[in-house]
N, C-alpha and C positions, 0 to 999 in steps of 0.2 A: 504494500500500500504506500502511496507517496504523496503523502498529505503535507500540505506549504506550510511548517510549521516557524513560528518566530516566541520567544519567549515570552512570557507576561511580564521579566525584564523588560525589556526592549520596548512591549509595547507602553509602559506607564511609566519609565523613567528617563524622559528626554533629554534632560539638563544631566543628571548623571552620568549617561554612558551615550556620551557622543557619535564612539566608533559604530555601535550597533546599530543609530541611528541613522549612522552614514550608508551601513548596509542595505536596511532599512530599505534605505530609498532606492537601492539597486533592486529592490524586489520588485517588477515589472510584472502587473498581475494579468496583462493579458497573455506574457511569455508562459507563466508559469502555471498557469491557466491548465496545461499540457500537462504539467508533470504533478497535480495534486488533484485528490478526490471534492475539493472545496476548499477556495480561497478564506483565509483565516481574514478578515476585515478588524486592521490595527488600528484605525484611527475613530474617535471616539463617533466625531460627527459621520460616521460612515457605516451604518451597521448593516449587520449581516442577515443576509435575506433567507430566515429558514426554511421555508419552503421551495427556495433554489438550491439551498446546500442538501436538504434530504433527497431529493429528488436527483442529487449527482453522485450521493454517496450511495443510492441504492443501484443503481446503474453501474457506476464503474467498480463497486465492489461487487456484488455479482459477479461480473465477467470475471473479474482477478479472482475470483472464488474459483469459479469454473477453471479457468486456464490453469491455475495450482493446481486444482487437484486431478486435472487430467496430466500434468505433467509429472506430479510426482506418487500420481495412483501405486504403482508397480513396488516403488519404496515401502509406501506404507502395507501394502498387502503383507511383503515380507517381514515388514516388524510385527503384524498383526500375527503371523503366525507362528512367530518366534516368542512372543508374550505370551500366548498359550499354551505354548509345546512345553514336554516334560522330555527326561533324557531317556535316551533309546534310540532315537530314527532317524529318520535322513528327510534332510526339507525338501521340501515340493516346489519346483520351482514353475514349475506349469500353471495357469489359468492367474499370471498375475495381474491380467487385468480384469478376472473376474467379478461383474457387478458395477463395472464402471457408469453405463450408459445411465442406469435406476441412478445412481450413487450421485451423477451430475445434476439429476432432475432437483434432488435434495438441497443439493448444493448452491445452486442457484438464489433458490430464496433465504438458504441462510444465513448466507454471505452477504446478502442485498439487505436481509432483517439487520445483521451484527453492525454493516458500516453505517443503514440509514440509523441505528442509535447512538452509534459510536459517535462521531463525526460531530452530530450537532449538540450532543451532551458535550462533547470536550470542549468545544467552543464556546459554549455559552459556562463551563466550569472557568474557564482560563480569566473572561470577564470578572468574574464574582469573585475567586480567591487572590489572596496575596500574591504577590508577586515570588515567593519563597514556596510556593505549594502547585506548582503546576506539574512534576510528578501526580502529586493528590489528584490531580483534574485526568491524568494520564491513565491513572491505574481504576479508577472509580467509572471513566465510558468505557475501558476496557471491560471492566466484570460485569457492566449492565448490560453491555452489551453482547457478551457470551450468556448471561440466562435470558436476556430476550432470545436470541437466537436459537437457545436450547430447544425450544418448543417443535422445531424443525428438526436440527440436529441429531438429537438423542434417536429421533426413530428412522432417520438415515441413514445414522452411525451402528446402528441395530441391525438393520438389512445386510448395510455396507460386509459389518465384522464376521456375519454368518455364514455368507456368501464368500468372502475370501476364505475362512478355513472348511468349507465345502462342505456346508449344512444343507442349502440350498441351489439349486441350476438354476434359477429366475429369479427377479425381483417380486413377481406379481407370485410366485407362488410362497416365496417367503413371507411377503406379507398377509396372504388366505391362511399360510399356517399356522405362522405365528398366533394371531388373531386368535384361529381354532382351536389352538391346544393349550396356550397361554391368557387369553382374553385381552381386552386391548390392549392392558397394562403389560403385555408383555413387549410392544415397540416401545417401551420407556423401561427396559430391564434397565437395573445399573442406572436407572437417572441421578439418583444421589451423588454415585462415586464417579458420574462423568463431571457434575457441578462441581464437587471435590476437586477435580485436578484441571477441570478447563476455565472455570473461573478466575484458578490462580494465575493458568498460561497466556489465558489471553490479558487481565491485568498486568499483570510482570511483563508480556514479551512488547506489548505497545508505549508500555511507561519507557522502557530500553529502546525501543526503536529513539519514540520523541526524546527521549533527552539526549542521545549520541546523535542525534539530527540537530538537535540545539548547540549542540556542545560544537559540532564539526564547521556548523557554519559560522560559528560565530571565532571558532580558530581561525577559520579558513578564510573567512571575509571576503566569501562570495557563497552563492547558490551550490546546491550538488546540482552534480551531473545523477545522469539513468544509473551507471555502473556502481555509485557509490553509495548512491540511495537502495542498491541491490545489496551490496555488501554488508551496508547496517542490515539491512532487514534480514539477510541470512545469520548475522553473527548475533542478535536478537534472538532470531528461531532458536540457535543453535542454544544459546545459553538458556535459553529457556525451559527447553527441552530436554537440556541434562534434568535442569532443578527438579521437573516434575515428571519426569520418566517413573518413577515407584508408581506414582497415581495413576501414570499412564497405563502401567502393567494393570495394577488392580480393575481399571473401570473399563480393561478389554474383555478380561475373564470374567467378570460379572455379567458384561453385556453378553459375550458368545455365552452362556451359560442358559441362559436364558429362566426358564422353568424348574431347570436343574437344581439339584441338593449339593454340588459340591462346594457350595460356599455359602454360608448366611448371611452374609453382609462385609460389610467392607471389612472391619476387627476379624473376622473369624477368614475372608482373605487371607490375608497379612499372615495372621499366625501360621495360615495353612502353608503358605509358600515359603516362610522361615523356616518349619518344622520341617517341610519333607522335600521342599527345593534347595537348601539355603539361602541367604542372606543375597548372595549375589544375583539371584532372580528376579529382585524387587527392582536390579538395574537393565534386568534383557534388553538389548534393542540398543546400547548408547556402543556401535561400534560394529564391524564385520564380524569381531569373535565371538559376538552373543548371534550369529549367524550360523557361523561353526561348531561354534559348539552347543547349541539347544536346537530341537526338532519339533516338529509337529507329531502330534498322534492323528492325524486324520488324512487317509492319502485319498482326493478326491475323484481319483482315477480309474476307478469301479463299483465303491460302494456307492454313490450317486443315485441312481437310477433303484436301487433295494432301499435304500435310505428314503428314498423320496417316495416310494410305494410305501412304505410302513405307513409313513408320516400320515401320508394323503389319507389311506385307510383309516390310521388310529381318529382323524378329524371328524371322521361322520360322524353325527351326535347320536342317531336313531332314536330323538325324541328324550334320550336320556332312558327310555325302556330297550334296549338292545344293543347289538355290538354289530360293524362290521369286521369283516378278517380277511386277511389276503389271501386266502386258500377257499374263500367263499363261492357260491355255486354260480359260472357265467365268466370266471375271470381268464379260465380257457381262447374265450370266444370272442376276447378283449372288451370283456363289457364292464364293468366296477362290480365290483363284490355288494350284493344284498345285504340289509339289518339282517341278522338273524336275531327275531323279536324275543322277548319274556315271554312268560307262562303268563295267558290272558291278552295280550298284546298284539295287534293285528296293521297292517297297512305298509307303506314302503318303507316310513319313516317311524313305524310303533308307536305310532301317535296314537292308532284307536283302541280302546278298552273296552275289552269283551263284557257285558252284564250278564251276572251270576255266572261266571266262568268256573267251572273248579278249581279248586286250589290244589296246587302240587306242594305236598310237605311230606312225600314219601322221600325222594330220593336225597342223599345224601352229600351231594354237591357243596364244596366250602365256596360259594361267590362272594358271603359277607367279607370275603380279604379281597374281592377284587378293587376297590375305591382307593386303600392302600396299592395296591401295584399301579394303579393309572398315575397316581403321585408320585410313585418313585420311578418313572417312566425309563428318565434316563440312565438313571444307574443301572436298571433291570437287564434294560436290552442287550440283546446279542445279536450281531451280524455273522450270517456265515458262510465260509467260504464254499464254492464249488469244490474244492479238491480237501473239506477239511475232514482228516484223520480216514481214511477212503482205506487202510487197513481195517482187518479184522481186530488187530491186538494193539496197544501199546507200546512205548519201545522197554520195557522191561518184559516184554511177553505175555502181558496178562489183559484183560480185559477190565478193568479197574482203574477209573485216574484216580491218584494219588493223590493229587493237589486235591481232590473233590473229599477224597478219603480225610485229610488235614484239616480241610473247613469242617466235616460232618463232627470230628472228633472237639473239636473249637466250641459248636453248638453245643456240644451235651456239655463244654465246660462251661460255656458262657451261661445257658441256663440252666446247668446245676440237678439236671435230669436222667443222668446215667452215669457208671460208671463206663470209660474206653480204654481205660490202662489193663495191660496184660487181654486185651479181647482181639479178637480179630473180625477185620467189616467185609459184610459182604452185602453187594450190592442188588438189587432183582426186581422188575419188573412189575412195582406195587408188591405191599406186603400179600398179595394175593399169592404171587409168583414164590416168595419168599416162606411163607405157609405152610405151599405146598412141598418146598427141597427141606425144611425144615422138619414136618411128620413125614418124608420120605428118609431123611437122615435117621433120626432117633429112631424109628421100626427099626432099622437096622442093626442096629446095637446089639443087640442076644442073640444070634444068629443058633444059638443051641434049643431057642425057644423054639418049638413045631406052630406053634397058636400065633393068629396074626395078634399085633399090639392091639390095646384098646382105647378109644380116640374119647376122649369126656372133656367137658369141660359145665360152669355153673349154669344155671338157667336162671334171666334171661339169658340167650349167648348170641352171637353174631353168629348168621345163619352158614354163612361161607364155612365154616369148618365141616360142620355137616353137608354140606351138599358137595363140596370137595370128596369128599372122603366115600359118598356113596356114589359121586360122578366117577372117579377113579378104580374103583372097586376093585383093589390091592389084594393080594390075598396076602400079605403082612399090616393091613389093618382096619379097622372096623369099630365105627363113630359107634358109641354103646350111651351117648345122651350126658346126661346130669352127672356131675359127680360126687353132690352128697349125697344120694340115693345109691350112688353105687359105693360109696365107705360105709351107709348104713345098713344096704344089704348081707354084710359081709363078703360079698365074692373076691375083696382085694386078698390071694393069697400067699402074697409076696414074691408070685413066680408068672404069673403072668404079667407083660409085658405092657404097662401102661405109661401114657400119654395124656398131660391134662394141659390145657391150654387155658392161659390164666389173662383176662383183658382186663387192664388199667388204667384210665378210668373204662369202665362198662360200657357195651354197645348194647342195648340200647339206654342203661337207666343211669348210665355215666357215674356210677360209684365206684373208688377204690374197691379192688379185690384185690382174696391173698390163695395163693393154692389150697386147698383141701385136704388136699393126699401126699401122703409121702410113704419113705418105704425104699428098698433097693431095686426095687423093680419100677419103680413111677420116675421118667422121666418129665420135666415141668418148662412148658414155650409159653415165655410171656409176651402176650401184645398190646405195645405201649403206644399206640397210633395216636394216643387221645389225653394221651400224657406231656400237656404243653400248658402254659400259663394262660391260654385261651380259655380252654374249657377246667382247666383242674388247677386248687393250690398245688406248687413243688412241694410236696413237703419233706424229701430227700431224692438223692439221688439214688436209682434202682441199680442193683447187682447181682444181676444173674445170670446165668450159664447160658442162657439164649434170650433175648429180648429181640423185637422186631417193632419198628419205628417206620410211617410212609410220611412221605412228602408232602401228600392233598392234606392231611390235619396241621400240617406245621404250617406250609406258607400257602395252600391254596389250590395246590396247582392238580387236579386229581387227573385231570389230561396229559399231564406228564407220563404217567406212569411210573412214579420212581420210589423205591422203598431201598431200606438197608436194614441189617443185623448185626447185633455185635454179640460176637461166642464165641466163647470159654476155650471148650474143646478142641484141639486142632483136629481131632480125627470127626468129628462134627461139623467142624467148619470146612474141610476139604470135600466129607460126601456133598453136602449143601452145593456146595462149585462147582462139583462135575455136574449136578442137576442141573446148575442154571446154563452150566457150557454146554452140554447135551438136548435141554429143553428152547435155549433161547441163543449160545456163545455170548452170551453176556448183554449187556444194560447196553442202546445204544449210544454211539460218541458224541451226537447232536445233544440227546438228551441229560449225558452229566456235564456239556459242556452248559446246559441252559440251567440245570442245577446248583453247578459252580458258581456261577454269576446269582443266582437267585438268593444263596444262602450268604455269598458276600454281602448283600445288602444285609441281610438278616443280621449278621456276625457285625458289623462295619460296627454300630452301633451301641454293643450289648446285648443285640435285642429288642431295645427300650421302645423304637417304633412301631413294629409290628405286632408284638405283644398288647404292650399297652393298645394298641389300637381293637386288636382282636378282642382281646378282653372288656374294653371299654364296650365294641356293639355288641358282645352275647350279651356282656352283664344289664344291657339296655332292653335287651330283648326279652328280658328273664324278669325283668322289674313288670315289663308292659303285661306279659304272659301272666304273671303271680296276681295280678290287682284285674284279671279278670275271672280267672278260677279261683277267687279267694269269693266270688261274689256264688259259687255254684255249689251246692251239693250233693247232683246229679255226678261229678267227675272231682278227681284230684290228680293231681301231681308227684311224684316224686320229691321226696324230701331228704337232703344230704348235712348235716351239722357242716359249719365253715369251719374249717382250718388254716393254719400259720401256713403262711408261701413263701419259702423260702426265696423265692425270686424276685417277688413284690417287697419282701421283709413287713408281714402283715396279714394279719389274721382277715381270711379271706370266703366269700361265698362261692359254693361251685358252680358253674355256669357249665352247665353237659352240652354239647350239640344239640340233644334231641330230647324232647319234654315225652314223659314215659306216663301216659294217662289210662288212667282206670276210669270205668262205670260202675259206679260205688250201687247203683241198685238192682235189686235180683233179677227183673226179668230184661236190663239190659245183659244178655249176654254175651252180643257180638260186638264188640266196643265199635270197630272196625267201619262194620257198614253202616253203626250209627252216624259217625261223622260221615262216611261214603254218601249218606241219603241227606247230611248240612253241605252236599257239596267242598268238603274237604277230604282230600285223598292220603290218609297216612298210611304206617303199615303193619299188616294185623299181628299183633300177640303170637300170634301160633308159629309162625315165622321163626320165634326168636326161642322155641321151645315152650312155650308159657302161655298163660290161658287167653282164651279170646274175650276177656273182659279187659283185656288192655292193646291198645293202639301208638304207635310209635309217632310223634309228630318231629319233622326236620326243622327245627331253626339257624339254621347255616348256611339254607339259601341265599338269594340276592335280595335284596331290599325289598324290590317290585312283590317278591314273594312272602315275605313275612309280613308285609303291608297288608294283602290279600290276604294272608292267613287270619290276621286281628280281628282284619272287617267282617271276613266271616264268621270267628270266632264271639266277637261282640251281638251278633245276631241271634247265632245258636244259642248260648250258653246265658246272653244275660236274659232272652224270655223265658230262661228256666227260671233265673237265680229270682227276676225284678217282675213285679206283677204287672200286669199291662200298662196302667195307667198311672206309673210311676216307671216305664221302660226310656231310658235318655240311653246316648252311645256315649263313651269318653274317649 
């Protein structure tokens, strides 16, 4: 910028400083007319026309906006992506003029914004203060003039940064997604920490320009020339730009962050890139070597086009009743993937709601964590390659990652839920998979026994043991039911080969159990699926010879497919692994690599979010449920004393997945199709070994579903509980 600047010396002390005055008069304003954004008017009876000086400062600053930053785009892309890179990789030196054309449209106006404030605030500042304060006049249009302009800038600079480190391939689709995923507020990510460090820049670098403008001419005792007036304003830049280089790093990685969790604010920046970049990262960018030696982590040169389907997909709202997904039906055919709507939910966009729909509360589904994964969007995700892990095995020979083995073991320490020292993990296919290598392992055991094992476990029980076992029909083993009926029987005669399967908390009535039966002949497979700070206090860490632990109770994901064991025995633990190498060669490589990433979130933390999150919607759900069947005595609930959680540190209520209801009167006998006929679908008693006066209801659905469960449930239950004409909903 080459704005005609003369001192507020010069201008108001004629009889003082002669020399200046002699200059003064060499200032020929229709010469220099040329070389200034607005002639600065010195003499008293001559003022200055503001609506001619705005109207030149929004004009030729503009274009100077524009022409900078098409000149020195290419520069700034590379610092941008050296401020956000971490150590590891190799810079990208491709697409650096990515986002330029969007990025000028920006620039235009906020360039025209900064100089029309700039310009005529300094001027009319330089009038009104002392002649010892026109720095003050200098630095004060400068910072007014960067948060007016802000308003333009910040969602520019937003586009601009995401686009250079290969978020986005367009401007127009950066800005639909942003918008989409983040809401508007997400073109102003980092506004804070941008006013933070552009505030100061453009205050400081215009105070240095004008006063080494003042300083030179009035050594110099003549005008600058073009070349000179470029050299102040680069060695301006320059020092500027050291000064506030930190800020500069901080309010890149906030902006490209956008949505993101890896920083909470500016403080928690700073500390971050202290703690795990060092010290020297807060100066990236002041030099080539911060070129050389820092990298990007995002090479924009294939994942583009997968990145940018996610995105697009993850944006459909589906009314907030559905989801789309990139595997959805039509995307073959190049069409856009469909809502796939909720239970009740009908139309393109699940906007329309079925009346008196059934309610689904049979199935077992955790969505109540999906709210949690949309939030932690970006930590979550995994990109993956065409060619990733295209072996059968590992490079240790095994089917197993390790790393994934590290974090699982990390879990049970962070939450205080099992022991892993001296065990060995195995991995399998949902604990369905793992079950089944597990009572194929243990039958094995007494190979002198002629009699298959006997498969028991308590009633209520989780129906999969029994139906495994009679779908298999082993002649080494045979599901024989309940197992205190069978201690009380007598038939335990210490020689036949048993097997009790012990579930913690309970499927379906979600209370601690403990085995029944012991004995040198009773082997004992505990299943911990439901043993998580969600639905149960910790109230120690488990230690047994075989425990099995799935994935869909911990974080959600039951589409996964992914369970693990940790056991004792190594000749237990090896039959287990030939089953799973023989029935499956192991857990696929996509699916521990999307496990791995999934429990780092989990892990990153303590826990402290997903839990508490978890536990905050059951224990809401549990509150809602209790203060409707508190009003019935037609049905009850389940009832569990609260215990100390170890992981909460705090005496805590259980919150089961699934609310375990009886029909407290005689001639309801089918609890089941009671609710089947209020149009709620649970699932019946007999299922779980146990009578048909009780029905299983799921609260771990999606929201859409528990919502519909209430509304029905407030129907049925309170025209039993409230007499007609005192019947209100709550």
């Amino acid at each position: 910028m080459d704005s005609d600047i003369v001192s507020s010396s010069v201008d108001r002390s004629q009889t003082a400083m002669p020399d200046a005055l002699a200059f003064k008069s060499i200032n020929d304003p229709i010469k220099n007319q040329i070389n200034s954004c607005a002639a600065i008017c010195v003499k008293q009876d001559d003022p200055c026309h503001f609506l001619r000086v705005l109207y030149e400062s929004l004009i030729t600053g503009g274009l100077a906006g524009v022409v900078v930053e098409a000149a020195l785009y290419p520069i700034d892309t590379i610092k941008t992506r050296v401020q956000v890179a971490r150590d590891g990789g190799k810079i990208i030196w491709k697409g650096l003029y990515s986002g330029l054309g969007a990025n000028l449209v920006g620039v235009l106006p906020a360039s025209a914004l900064f100089f029309g404030v700039y310009e005529p605030t300094k001027q009319k500042l330089l009038k009104v203060l002392p002649e010892n304060l026109s720095a003050v006049a200098h630095l004060a249009a400068g910072a007014l003039g960067g948060a007016v302009s802000s308003i333009v800038r910040v969602p520019t600079e937003v586009v601009k940064q995401r686009m250079q480190t290969g978020q986005f391939v367009s401007a127009p689709d950066a800005v639909r997604l942003i918008i989409a995923k983040e809401g508007f507020g997400g073109m102003y990510a980092g506004y804070g920490s941008f006013l933070l460090r552009d505030l100061p820049f453009d205050a400081l670098q215009f105070c240095v320009y004008e006063q080494l403008r003042i300083g030179y001419k009035l050594a110099a005792r003549r005008d600058l020339n073009d070349p000179e007036n470029a050299m102040i304003g680069a060695f301006a830049g320059a020092v500027t730009g050291v000064l506030t280089t930190p800020l500069d790093v901080i309010k890149t990685r906030l902006m490209v962050q956008g949505s993101g969790t890896q920083y909470k604010g500016v403080s928690d920046c700073i500390k971050t890139i202290i703690r795990e970049e060092e010290l020297r990262h807060c100066i990236t960018g002041n030099g080539s070597k911060g070129i050389v030696d820092s990298s990007t982590t995002w090479n924009p040169t294939w994942t583009n086009r997968a990145a940018a389907e996610a995105e697009t997909v993850a944006s459909f709202s589906c009314s907030g009743h559905g989801r789309a997904f990139v595997d959805g039906l039509g995307v073959l055919d190049g069409q856009k993937p469909p809502c796939e709507c909720n239970n009740c939910y009908i139309g393109k966009d699940c906007s329309v709601l079925l009346k008196d729909c059934p309610v689904d509360a049979n199935s077992g589904d955790p969505l109540f964590l999906e709210p949690f994964w949309m939030r932690q969007a970006e930590r979550s995700a995994v990109l993956v390659s065409g060619w990733h892990r295209m072996s059968y095995i590992y490079e240790d020979g095994t089917y197993v990652s390790r790393e994934l083995e590290k974090v699982i073991r990390k879990l049970h320490s962070v939450v205080g839920n099992a022991v892993t020292d001296n065990r060995f993990v195995i991995f399998g296919s949902g604990t369905t998979q793992l079950l089944a290598a597990a009572v194929h392992a243990l039958s094995l055991t007494n190979s002198s026994v002629s009699s298959p094992a006997r498969l028991l476990t308590s009633i209520p029980y989780y129906a999969m043991y029994k139906d495994q076992a009679e779908f298999f029909d082993s002649a080494h083993l045979k599901f024989e039911g309940d197992a205190s009926a069978w201690k009380q029987s007598g038939r335990n005669d210490n020689i036949t080969q048993v097997i009790e399967v012990v579930t913690s908390p309970n499927n379906p009535d979600g209370k601690l159990k403990r085995a029944v039966l012991d004995g040198p002949n009773v082997k004992t497979l505990h299943d911990y699926a439901y043993y998580w700070p969600h639905f149960s206090p910790i109230t120690h860490p488990v230690d047994e010879d075989l425990s099995l632990f799935s994935l869909s109770k911990t974080t959600g994901h039951a589409g996964s497919r992914f369970g693990w064991g940790l056991v004792k025995d190594k000749a237990i633990y090896e039959k287990m692994d030939r089953f799973i190498r023989l029935t499956s060669m192991g857990v696929s490589k996509e699916t521990q690599l999307h496990v791995l990433q999934l429990l780092k979130v989990v892990v990153g933390d303590g826990g402290n979010e997903i839990f508490n999150f978890g536990y905050g919607t059951v224990k809401k759900r549990w509150e809602t449920l209790n203060k409707i069947f508190s009003m019935s005595t037609r049905f009850s609930l389940q009832t569990i004393k609260p215990e100390y959680c170890n992981y909460f540190k705090k005496v805590r209520e259980f919150t089961p997945s699934y609310a375990w209801v009886k029909c407290e009167r005689p001639e309801d006998k089918n609890c089941y199709e009671i609710f089947r006929a209020a149009k709620i679908t649970g699932r019946n008693g007999n299922v779980f070994g146990s009578e048909e006066r009780f029905v299983r209801l799921s609260l771990i659905r999606s929201q859409d579903d528990f919502d519909q469960l209430i509304d029905m449930l407030k129907k049925f239950v309170y025209q039993e509980a409230v007499p007609s004409e005192n019947f209100m909903y709550i």
